[in-house]
C-alpha positions in Angstrom: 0.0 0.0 0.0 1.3 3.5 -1.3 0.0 6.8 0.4 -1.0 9.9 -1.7 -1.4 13.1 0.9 -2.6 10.2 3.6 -4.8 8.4 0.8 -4.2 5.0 0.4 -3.8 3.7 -2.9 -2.5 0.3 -4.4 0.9 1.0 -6.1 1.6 -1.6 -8.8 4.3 0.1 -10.3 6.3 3.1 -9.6 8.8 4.6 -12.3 11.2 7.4 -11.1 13.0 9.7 -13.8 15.8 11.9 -13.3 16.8 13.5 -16.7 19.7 16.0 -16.8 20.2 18.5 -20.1 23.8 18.2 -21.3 25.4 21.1 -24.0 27.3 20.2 -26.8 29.8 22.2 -28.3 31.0 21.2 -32.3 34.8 21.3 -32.6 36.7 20.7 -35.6 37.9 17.2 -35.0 36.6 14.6 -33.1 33.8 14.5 -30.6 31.2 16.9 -29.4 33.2 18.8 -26.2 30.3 19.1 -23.3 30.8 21.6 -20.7 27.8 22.1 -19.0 25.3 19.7 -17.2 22.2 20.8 -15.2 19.6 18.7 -13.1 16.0 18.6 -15.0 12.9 18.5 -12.4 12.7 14.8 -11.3 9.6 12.9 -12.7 7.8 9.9 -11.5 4.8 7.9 -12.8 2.8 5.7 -11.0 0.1 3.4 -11.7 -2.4 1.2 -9.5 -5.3 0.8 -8.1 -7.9 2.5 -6.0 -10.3 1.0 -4.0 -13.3 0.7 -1.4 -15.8 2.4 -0.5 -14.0 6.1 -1.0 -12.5 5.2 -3.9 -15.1 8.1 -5.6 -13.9 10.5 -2.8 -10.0 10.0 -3.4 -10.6 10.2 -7.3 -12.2 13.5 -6.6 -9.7 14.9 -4.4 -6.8 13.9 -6.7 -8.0 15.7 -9.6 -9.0 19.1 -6.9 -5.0 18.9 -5.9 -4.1 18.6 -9.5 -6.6 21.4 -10.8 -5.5 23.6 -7.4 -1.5 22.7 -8.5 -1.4 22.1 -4.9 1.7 20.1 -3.9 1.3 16.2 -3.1 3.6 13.8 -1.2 3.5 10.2 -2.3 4.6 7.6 -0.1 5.2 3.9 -1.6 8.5 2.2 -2.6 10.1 5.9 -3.6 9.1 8.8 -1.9 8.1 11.5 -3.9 7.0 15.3 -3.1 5.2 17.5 -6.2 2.4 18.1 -8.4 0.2 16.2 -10.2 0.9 16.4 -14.3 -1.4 14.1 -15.2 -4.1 11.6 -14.0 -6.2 9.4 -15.9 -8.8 6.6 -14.6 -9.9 3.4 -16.1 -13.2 2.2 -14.8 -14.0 -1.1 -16.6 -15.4 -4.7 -15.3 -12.1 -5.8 -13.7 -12.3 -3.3 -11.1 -15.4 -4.2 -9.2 -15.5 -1.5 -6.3 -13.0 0.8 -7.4 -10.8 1.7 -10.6 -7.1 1.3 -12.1 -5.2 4.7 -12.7 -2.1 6.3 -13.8 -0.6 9.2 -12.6 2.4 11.4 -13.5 4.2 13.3 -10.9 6.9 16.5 -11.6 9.1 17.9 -9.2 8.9 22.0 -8.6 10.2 24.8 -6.7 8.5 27.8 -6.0 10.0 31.0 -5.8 9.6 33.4 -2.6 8.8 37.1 -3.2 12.2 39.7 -2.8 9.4 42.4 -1.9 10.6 43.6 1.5 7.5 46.2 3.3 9.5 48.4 4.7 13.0 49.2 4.2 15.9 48.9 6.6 16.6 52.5 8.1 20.4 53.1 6.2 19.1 52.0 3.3 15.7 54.7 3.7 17.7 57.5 4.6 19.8 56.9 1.2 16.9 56.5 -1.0 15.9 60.1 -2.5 12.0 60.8 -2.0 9.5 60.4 -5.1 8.3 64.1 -6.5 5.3 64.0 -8.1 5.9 67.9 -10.2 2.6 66.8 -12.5 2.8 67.7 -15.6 5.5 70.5 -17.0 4.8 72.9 -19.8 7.4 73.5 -22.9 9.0 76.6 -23.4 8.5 78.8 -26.1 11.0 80.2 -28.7 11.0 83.7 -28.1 12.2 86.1 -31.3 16.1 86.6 -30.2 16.4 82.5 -30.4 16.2 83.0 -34.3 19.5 83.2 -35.7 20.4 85.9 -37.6 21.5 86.1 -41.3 25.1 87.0 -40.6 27.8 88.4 -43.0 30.6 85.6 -44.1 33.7 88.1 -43.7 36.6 86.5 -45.8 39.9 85.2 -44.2 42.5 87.5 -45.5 46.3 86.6 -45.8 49.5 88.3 -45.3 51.2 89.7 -48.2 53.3 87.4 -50.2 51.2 84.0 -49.0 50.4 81.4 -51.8 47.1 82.3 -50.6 46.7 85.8 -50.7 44.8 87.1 -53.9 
């Protein structure tokens, strides 16, 4: 007997997965050079039975934690804490007070909030306060911002320069 949140289920099988993503880099000759390995969420599908009398009750609340993405603890061969990714039932004539079903399991982590309500008191006195000035009017060009038409006076040269005329 397996346990799902305290609900007893009947474990037949139980299949852990721990996948990690490996980079490859091309070279020039020879093999793929990998540099860089990171841990994937684990994963673990289960499949069994459920039965008695609140089978119909633990059907239900396994599909409210998995539409709520509420975290679940599974306790059989493996222990196993994370959300439901998938359920699926099979009610047919094998199963006389209950029903077989399959369920997949992924591992998460959820992230805390950085928001802090107040801040520390060094850290307030450095911060400059918030001015709200509304909203600021353009200036206008007033008639001396107009450049004028200005005489081009030409450069002249000393006596006896290649460049004098």
């Amino acid at each position: 007997m397996a346990t799902i949140n305290g609900m007893y289920v009947l474990a037949e099988s139980e299949d852990p997965k721990y996948d990690f993503d490996v980079t490859d880099q091309p070279v020039e000759d020879g093999i793929d050079t990998s540099d860089h390995v990171q841990r994937k969420p684990r994963a673990m599908d289960v499949s069994g039975y459920i039965v008695g009398e609140d089978a119909a009750q633990i059907r239900e609340k396994l599909i409210a934690l998995g539409d709520n993405g509420e975290t679940v603890q599974f306790m059989g061969r493996n222990l196993f804490t994370g959300v439901i990714q998938s359920l699926s039932t099979k009610h047919d004539y094998k199963v006389a007070n209950g029903f077989s079903f399959s369920l997949s399991l992924k591992e998460i982590r959820i992230a805390k909030s950085s928001y802090v309500e107040t801040l520390p008191i060094p850290i307030k006195a450095a911060a400059a306060p918030v001015i709200s000035s509304g909203r600021k009017q353009t200036k206008k060009k007033s008639k001396g911002d107009k450049k004028e038409d200005k005489k081009v006076e030409k450069v002249k040269f000393k006596a006896g320069s290649p460049w004098a005329e």
